[in-house]
KEZA-410795 format. One line per 4 residues: for each residue x, y, z of C-alpha. Coordinates in Angstrom, 1 decimal. Layout:
BEGIN
X:Y:Z  ...
***
This chain:
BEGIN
-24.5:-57.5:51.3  -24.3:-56.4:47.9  -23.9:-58.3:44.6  -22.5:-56.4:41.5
-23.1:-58.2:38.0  -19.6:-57.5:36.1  -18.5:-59.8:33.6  -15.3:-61.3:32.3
-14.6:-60.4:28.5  -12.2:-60.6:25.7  -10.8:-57.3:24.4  -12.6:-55.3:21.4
-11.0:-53.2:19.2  -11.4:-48.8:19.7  -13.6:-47.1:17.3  -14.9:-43.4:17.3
-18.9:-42.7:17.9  -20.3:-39.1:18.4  -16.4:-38.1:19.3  -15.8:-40.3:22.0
-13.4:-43.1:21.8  -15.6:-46.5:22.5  -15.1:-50.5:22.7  -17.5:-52.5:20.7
-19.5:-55.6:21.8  -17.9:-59.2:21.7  -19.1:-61.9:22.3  -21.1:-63.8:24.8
-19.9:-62.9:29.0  -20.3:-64.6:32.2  -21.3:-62.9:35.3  -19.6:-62.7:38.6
-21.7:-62.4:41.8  -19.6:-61.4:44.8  -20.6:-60.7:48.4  -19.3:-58.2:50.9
-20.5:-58.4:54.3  -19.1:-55.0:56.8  -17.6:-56.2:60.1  -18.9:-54.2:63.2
-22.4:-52.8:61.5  -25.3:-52.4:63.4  -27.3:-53.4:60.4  -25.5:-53.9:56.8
-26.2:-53.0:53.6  -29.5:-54.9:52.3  -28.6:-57.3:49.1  -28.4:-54.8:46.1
-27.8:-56.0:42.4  -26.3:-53.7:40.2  -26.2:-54.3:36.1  -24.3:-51.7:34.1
-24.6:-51.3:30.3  -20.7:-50.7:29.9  -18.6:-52.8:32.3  -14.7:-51.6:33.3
-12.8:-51.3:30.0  -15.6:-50.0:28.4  -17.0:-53.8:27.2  -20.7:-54.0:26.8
-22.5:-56.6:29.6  -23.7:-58.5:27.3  -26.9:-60.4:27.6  -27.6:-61.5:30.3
-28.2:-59.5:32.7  -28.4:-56.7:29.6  -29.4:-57.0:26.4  -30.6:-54.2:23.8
-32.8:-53.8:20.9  -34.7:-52.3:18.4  -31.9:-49.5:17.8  -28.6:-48.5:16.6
-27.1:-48.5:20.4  -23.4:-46.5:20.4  -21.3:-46.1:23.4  -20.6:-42.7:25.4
-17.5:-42.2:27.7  -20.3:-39.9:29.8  -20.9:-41.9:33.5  -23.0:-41.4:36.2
-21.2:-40.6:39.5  -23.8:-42.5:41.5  -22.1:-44.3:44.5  -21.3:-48.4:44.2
-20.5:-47.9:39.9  -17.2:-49.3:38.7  -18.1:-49.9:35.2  -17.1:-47.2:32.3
-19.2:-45.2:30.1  -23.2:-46.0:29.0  -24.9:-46.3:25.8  -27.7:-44.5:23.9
-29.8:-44.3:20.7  -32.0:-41.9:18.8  -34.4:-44.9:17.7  -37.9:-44.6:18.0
-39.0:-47.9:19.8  -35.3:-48.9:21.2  -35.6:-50.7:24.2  -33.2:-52.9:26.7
-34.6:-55.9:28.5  -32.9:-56.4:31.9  -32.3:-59.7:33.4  -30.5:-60.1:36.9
-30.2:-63.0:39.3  -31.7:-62.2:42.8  -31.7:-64.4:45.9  -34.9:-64.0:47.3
-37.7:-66.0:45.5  -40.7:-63.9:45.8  -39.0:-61.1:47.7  -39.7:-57.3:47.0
-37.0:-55.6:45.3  -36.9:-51.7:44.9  -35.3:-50.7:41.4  -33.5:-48.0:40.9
-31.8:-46.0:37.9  -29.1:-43.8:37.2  -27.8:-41.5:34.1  -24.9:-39.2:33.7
-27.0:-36.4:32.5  -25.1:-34.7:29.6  -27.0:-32.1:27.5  -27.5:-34.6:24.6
-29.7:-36.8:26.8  -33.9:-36.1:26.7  -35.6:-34.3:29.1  -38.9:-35.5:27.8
-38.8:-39.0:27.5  -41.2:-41.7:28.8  -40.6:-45.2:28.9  -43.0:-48.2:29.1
-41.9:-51.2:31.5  -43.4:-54.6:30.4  -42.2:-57.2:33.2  -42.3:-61.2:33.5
-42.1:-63.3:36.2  -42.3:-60.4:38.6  -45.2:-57.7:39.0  -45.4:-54.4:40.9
-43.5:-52.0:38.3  -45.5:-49.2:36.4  -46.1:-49.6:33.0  -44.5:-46.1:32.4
-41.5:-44.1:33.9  -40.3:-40.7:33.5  -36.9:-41.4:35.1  -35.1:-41.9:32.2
-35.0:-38.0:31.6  -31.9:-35.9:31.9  -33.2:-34.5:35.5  -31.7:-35.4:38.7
-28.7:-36.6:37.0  -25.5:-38.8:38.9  -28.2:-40.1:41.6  -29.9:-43.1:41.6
-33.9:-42.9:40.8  -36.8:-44.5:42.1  -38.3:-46.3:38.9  -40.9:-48.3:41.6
-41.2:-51.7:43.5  -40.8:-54.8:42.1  -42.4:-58.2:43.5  -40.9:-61.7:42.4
-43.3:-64.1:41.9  -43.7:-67.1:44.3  -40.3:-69.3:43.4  -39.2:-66.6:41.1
-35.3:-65.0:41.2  -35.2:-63.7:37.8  -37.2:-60.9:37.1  -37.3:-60.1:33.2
-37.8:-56.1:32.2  -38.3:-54.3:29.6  -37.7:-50.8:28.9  -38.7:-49.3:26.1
-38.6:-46.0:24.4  -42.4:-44.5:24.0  -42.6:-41.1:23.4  -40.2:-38.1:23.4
-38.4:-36.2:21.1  -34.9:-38.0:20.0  -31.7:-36.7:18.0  -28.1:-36.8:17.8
-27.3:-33.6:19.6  -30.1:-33.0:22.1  -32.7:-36.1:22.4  -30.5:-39.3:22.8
-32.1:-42.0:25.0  -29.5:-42.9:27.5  -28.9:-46.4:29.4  -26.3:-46.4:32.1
-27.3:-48.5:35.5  -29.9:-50.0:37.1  -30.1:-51.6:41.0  -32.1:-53.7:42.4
-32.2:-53.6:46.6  -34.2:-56.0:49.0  -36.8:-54.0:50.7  -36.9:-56.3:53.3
-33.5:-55.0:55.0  -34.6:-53.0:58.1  -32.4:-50.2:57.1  -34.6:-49.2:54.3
-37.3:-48.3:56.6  -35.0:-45.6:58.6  -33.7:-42.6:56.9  -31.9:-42.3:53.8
-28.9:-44.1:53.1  -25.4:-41.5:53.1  -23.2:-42.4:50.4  -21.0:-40.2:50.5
-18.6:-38.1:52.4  -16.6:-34.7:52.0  -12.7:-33.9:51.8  -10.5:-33.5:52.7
-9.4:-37.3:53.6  -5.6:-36.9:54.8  -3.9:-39.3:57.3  -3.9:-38.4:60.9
-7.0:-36.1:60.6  -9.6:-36.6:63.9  -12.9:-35.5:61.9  -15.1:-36.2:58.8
-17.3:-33.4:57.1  -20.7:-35.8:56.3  -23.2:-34.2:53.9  -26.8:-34.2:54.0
-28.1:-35.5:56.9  -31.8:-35.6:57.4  -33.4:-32.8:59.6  -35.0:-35.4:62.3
-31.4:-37.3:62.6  -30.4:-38.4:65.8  -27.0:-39.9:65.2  -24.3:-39.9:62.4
-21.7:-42.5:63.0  -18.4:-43.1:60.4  -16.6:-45.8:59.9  -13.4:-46.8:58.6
-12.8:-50.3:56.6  -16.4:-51.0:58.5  -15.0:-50.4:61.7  -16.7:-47.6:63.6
-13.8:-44.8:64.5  -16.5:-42.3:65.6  -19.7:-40.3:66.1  -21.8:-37.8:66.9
-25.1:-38.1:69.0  -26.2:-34.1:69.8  -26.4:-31.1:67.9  -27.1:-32.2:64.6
-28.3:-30.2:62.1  -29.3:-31.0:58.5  -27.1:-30.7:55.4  -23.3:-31.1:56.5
-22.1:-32.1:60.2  -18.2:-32.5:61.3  -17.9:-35.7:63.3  -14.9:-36.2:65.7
-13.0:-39.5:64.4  -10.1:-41.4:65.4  -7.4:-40.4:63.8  -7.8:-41.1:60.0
-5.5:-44.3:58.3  -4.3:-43.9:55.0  -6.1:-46.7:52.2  -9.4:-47.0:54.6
-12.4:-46.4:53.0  -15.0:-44.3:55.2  -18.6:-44.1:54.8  -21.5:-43.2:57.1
-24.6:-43.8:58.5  -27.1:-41.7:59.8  -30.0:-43.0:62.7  -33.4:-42.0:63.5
-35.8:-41.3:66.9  -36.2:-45.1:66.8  -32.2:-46.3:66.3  -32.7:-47.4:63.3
-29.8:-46.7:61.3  -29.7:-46.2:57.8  -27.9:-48.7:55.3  -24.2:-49.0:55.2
-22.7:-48.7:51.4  -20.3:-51.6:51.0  -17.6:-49.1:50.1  -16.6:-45.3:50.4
-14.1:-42.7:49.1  -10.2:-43.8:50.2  -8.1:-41.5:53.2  -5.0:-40.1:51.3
-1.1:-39.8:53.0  -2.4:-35.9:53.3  -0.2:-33.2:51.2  0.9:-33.7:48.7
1.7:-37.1:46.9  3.7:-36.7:43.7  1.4:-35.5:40.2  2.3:-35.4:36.5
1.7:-32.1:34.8  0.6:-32.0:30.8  -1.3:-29.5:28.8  -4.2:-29.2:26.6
-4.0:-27.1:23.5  -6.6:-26.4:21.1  -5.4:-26.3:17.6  -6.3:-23.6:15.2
-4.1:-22.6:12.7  -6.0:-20.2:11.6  -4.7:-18.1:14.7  -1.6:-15.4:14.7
-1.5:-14.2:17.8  -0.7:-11.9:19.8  0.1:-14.1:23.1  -2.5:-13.9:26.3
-5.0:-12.6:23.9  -8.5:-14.6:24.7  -8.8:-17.5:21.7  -12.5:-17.6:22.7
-13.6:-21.3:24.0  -11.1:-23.9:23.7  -13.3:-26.6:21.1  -11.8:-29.5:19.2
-9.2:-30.5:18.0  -7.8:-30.6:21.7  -4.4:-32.3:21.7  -2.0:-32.7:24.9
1.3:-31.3:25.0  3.5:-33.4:27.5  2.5:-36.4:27.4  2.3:-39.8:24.8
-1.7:-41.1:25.1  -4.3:-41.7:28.0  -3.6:-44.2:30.9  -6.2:-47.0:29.6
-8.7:-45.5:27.0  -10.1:-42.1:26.7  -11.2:-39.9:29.2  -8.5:-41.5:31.9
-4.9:-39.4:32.9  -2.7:-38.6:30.1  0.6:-41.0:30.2  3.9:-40.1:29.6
3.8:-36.4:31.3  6.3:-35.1:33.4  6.4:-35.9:37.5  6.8:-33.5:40.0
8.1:-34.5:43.6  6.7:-32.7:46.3  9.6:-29.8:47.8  10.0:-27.2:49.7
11.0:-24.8:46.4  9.2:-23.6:43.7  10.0:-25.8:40.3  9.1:-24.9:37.3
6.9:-26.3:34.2  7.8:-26.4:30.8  6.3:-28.0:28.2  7.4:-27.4:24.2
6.2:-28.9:21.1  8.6:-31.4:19.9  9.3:-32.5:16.7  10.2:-36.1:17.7
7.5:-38.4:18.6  10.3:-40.5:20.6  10.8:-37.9:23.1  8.1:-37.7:25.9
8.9:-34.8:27.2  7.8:-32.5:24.2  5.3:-34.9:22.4  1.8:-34.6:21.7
-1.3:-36.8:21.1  -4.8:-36.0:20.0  -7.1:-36.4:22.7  -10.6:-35.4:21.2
-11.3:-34.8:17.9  -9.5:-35.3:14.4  -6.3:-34.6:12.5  -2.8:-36.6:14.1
-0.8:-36.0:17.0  1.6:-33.0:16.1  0.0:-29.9:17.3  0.1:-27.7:13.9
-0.1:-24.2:13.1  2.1:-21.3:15.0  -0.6:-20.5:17.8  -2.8:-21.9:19.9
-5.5:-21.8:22.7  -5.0:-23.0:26.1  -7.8:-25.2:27.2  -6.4:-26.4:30.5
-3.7:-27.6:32.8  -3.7:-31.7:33.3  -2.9:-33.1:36.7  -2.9:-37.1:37.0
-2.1:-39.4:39.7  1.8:-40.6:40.4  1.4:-42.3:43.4  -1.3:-44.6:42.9
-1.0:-45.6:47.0  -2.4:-41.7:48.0  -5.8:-40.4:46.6  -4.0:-37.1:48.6
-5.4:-34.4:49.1  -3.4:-32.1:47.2  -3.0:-28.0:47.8  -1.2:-26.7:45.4
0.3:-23.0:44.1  0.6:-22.2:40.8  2.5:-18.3:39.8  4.0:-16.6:36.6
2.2:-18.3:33.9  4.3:-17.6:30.4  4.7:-18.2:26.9  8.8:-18.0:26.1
9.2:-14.1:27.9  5.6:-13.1:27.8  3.6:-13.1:30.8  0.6:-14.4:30.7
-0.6:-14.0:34.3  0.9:-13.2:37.0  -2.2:-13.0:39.3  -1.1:-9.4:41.4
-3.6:-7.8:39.7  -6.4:-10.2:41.1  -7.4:-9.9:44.9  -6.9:-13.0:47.5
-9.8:-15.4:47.6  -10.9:-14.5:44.1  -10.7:-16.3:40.8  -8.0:-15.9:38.5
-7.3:-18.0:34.4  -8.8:-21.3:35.7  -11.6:-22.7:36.6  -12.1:-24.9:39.9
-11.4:-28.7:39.4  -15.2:-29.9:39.2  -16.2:-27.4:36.1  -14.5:-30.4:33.7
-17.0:-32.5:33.1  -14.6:-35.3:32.0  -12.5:-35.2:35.0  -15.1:-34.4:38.0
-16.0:-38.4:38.2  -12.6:-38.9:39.6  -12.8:-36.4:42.4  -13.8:-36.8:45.8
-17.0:-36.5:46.6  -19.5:-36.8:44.1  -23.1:-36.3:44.8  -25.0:-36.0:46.4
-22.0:-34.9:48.8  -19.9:-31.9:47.7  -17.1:-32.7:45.8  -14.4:-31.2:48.4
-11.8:-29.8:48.9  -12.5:-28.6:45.4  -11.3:-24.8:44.9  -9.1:-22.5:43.1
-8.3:-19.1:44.6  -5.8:-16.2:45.0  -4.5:-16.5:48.2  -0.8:-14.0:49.3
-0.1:-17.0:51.6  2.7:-18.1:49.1  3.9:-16.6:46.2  7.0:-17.4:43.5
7.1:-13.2:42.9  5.2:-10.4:43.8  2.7:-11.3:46.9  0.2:-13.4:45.2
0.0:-16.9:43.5  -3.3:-19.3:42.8  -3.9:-22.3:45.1  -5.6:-25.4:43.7
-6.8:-27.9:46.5  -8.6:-31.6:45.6  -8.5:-35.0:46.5  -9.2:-37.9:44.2
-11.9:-40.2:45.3  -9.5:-43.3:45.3  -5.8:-44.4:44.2  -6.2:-45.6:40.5
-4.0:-45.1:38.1  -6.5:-43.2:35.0  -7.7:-40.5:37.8  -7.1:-36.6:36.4
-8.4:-33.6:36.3  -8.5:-30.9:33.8  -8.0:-27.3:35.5  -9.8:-25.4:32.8
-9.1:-22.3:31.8  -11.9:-20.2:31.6  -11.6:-18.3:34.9  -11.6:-14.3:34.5
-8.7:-13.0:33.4  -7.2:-14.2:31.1  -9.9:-16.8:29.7  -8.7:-19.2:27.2
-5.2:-17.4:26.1  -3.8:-17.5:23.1  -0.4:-19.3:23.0  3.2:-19.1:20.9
3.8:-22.8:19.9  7.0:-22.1:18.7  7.9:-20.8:22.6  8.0:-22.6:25.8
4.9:-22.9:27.7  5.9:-22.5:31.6  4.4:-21.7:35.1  5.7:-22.1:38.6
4.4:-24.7:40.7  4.5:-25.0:44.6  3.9:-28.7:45.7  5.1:-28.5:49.2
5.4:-31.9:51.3  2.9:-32.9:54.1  3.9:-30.5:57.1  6.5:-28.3:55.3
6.6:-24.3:54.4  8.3:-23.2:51.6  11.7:-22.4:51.3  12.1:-18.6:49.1
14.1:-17.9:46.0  13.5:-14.8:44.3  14.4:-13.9:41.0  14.3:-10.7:38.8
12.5:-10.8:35.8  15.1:-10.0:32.4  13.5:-7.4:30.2  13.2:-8.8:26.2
15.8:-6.0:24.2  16.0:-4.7:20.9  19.7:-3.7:19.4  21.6:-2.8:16.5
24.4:-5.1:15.2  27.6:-3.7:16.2  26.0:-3.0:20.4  27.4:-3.9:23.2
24.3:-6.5:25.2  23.7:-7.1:29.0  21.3:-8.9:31.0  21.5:-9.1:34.5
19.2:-10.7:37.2  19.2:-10.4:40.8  18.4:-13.0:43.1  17.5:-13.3:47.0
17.6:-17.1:48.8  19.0:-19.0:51.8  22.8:-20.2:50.7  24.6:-19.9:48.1
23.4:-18.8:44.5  24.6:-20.5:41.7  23.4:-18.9:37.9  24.0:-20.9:34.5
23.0:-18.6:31.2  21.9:-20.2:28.3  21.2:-19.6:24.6  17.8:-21.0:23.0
18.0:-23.7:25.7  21.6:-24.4:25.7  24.2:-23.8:28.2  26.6:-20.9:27.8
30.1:-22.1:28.8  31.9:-19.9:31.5  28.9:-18.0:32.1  28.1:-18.6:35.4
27.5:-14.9:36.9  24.2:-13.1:37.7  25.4:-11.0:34.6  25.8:-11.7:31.1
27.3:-9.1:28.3  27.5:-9.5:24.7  29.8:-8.0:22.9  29.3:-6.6:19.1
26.4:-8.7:18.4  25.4:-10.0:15.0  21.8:-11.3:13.7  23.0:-15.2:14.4
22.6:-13.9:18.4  19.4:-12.8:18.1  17.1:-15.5:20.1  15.8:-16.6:23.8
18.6:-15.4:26.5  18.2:-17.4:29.9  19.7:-17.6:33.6  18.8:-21.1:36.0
19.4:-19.7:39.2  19.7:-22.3:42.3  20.1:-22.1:45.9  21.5:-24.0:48.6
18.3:-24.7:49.9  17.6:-26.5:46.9  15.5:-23.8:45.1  15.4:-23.0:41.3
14.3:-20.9:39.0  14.7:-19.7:35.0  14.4:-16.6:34.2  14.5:-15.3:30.1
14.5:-12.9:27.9  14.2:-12.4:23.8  16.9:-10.4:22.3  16.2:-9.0:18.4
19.3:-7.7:16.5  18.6:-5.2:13.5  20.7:-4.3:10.4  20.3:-0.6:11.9
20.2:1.3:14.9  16.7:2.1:16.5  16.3:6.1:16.8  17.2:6.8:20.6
14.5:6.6:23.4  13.1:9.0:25.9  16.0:10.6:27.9  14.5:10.9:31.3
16.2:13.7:34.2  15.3:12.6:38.0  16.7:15.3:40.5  17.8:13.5:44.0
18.2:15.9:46.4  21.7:18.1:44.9  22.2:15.6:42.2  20.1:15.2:38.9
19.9:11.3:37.7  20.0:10.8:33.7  18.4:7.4:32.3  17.7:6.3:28.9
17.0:2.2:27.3  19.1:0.9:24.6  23.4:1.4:23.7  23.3:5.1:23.2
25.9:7.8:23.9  25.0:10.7:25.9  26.1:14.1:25.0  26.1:17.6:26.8
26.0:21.4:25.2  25.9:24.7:27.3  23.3:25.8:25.0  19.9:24.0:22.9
21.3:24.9:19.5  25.1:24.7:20.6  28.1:22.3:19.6  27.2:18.8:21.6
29.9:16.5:22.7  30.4:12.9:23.8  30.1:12.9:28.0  33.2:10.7:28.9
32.3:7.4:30.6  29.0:7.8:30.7  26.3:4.9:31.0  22.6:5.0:32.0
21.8:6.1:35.0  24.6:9.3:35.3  24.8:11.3:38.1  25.7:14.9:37.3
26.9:15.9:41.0  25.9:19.5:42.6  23.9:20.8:40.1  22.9:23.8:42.2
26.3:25.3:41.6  26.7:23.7:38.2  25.9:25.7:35.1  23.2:25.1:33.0
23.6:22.3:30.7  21.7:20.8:27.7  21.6:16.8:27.2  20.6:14.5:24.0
21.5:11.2:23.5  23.2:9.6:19.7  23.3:6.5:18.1
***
């Protein structure tokens, strides 16, 4: 069984240590023991205490089981991954002499306990630190550790085996901080968990316990992907809710097997075993990651933005590493305290069409679609300045019934008309703009699996499988660990590229997204790409887009974000535009099949006409093919330095017909 030492509490105020948003200690707590025995187990998990420095919430267990001392202890949102945790965040200290005394309730009187540790590992935590263990009413521990060190980090770590004495449950240990270099930025002594297990289970004397398993986890799938299995394994058997639903008994090798299963039930939590030469099979965990509905449950979309007004541009440029002040665009504050999903941000259904993103700064905090918050650092919400960096895309949980997994396309990332990245120019099953879903540090806790498994499906890649335009898009695959409601992750943007681009906060921040439902392929809408235009005051304008889908295709233009009355064709024209014009041209173009897209354009009027561009002369077969850009005129002379005159009802792209029986002709183009 296992017994995990939580505590009821009353709320503490938020304050801000070291950048990280923390609760503070209040008050005295009182701890919960609570028992879980596994139906069906051939042996079950031997009694294991658990006492975590920052209980769910972010509370502090107060004393007992924990108590600290000797040093000005701060909290850290940082957490170790380690399997059977539910607390949030640890604590650390740069005090010479700090120390915690540990004090947990066993059942065995004069049983043998093996204690464990575990640490997130952040680069601020020392790699050289010892710590000496004083211990009453137990013996057996060393009077020095080393595993207090930043090494081996998000596992659990032998500290040594304790002994209670006779009539003894209460073991009382110190640990306290006795040599190693300490600071602020590199040297902090860090206290996240320790464990107690009863040695005298007889699953602790087979091979190691498996706490973990890979993705994907989708309903209806017959196998499980278990990592490291021990070379001299003889079985590996998964279970589901505790309930063996398979296993495999030949060809084992070590590291990852597939087991055959039953067909997977969405909500069950899966873990395995693994048994030696003798049948012993290792211990149980109480608990494992969850089986999703499969793809793809609903996700809210925001942004992160680093601020720096210092910037001005030009768009897609590389801003360098995104560092604080980060602020998210999209959404209205976290889910329950920092760290956890960004609330407020818009939801995205699963369909068979590509839908697009957009996200704008807004002015009015009221409005969640175009709000901000800061989510690391200083200054207020309102992102300020004209440009920005882009630090990374934020996807949360919707459905908090369906861990997933999710597979995902993303194409035609943009800033108003400028494309950012378009990903044609990177080959299929390359990296392209982000990074995979594990490089974030503040979101990889949430993802399925976490080690010592292999946090997968976990992967970002070009892949020509689907694609908005052109042939290639990037797909995203993951699965969150379990359903609750702060689970996220960050899809940094600091793949190759296009690392860390430099946005246009004044514009629209898009991409097309591809969430398709559990068993469905994609149903195609294609849509031309408008070309941003320069003219004089006085020109006649026209944008046109073309468009290829199943059905019927509707089209809607719009001005700046507002819908042009009337204008409903796949071409718009303009005539004798003035400076109040000038501005962000649009067409939402929809299908029968449900599909939609937006494609823009910017459109500058000046006081004066530009000077006329290149005139370009094709020949196609007996015909030549005259094109030019912008509302010119062209002219024709029978000679260079003769008399020119206006060619009637000609527009770009003329045809002059039979040109080997045509005499020669001289061309120019006037404003």
């Amino acid at each position: 069984m296992k017994r995990s030492l939580n505590s009821l509490y009353r709320t503490a105020p938020f304050v801000d240590l070291d950048g990280w948003r923390a609760a503070g200690r209040r008050g005295a707590q009182r701890a919960i023991l609570w028992a879980c025995v596994l139906a069906g187990a051939v042996s079950v998990m031997a009694e294991t205490v658990i006492v975590e420095s920052r209980l769910t919430g972010g509370t502090l267990n107060d004393n007992p089981p924990y108590g600290e001392a000797d040093g000005n202890w701060q909290n850290s949102s940082v957490k170790s991954s380690a399997a059977g945790l539910s607390g949030t965040g640890s604590r650390w200290n740069t005090t010479a002499g700090s120390s915690v005394t540990i004090t947990p309730t066993l059942e065995t009187p004069g049983g043998t306990y093996l204690v464990e540790v575990t640490f997130p590992g952040p680069n601020s935590q020392t790699a050289d630190i010892v710590v000496s263990i004083t211990q009453e009413n137990c013996t057996g521990l060393p009077e020095t550790t080393t595993a207090f060190q930043r090494a081996g980090a998000n596992t659990w770590k032998r500290v040594g085996t304790l002994v209670l004495n006779p009539g003894q449950t209460t073991p009382i240990i110190k640990f306290t901080h006795q040599s190693g270099a300490l600071s602020a930025t590199a040297g902090r002594f860090y206290f996240d968990s320790i464990r107690f297990i009863n040695a005298s289970d007889p699953c602790l004397s087979g091979l190691p316990q498996l706490t973990t398993v890979n993705g994907p986890l989708g309903a209806g799938q017959t196998y499980v992907n278990v990592p490291n299995i021990s070379s001299n394994a003889t079985k590996v058997t998964v279970y589901a809710d505790g309930v063996q639903i398979g296993q495999k008994a030949s060809d084992i090798v070590a590291g990852v097997n597939t087991v055959t299963t039953s067909p997977l039930e969405k909500g069950k939590a899966i873990t395995v075993t693994q048994s030696d030469a003798s049948n012993v099979e290792s211990c149980r965990p109480s608990t494992g990651p969850l089986v999703g509905g499969g793809p793809n449950p609903a996700i809210r979309v925001a942004l992160s933005i680093k601020e720096n007004t210092a910037l001005t541009g030009p768009i897609g440029t590389n801003g360098g590493t995104a560092t604080l002040p980060l602020k998210m665009l999209g959404a209205v504050g976290p889910t329950s305290g920092f760290g956890t999903a960004p609330a407020g941000d818009k939801i995205f259904q699963p369909s068979t069409c590509w839908q697009t993103v957009t996200l704008l700064r807004g002015e009015d905090p009221a409005n969640p679609t175009d709000t901000s918050y800061i989510w690391s650092g200083s200054g207020g919400n309102q992102i300020n300045g004209d440009f920005g960096i882009l630090d990374a895309i934020a996807f949360s949980i919707e459905d908090t019934t369906d861990s997933g997994p999710y597979l995902i396309y993303i194409d035609n990332f943009m800033n108003g008309s400028t494309l950012i990245q378009d990903f044609e120019s990177t080959p299929a099953g390359t990296n392209a703009l982000f990074m995979q879903p594990a490089f974030s540090g503040t979101t990889s806790p949430f993802l399925l699996s976490q080690a010592p498994g292999t946090i997968s499906p976990n992967l970002t890649t070009v892949t020509n499988s689907n694609a908005d335009t052109g042939t290639n898009s990037l797909m995203v695959t993951w699965q969150f660990k379990d359903t609750q409601a702060g689970n996220w992750l960050r899809l940094v943007a600091q793949g190759p590229g296009t690392p860390n681009p430099v946005i246009d906060l004044r514009l629209p921040i898009s991409f097309r997204l591809l969430l398709l439902p559990a068993g469905s392929t994609t149903n195609t809408l294609t849509v031309s790409k408008l070309a941003d235009r320069t003219n004089a005051i006085g020109d006649n304008v026209t944008f046109q887009v073309s468009a290829v889908g199943a059905g019927a295709i509707t089209y809607q233009w719009r001005f700046n974000g507002t819908d042009l009355a009337g204008k409903t064709g796949d071409k718009l024209t303009l005539s004798n535009v003035q400076t109040n014009q000038a501005g962000e041209y649009s067409v939402a173009v929809s299908s029968d099949a449900g599909c939609s897209a937006i494609s823009g354009a910017l459109l500058t009027v000046t006081e004066t006409k530009p000077p006329p561009g290149p005139l370009t002369i094709a020949r196609n077969g007996n015909t030549a093919v005259l094109t030019w850009e912008g509302a010119f005129i062209l002219q024709s002379s029978a000679s260079l330095s003769g008399s020119y005159s206006d060619v009637a009802g000609a527009v770009n792209g003329h045809n002059v017909e039979n040109i080997s029986a045509t005499p020669q002709m001289f061309y120019r183009l006037r404003n």
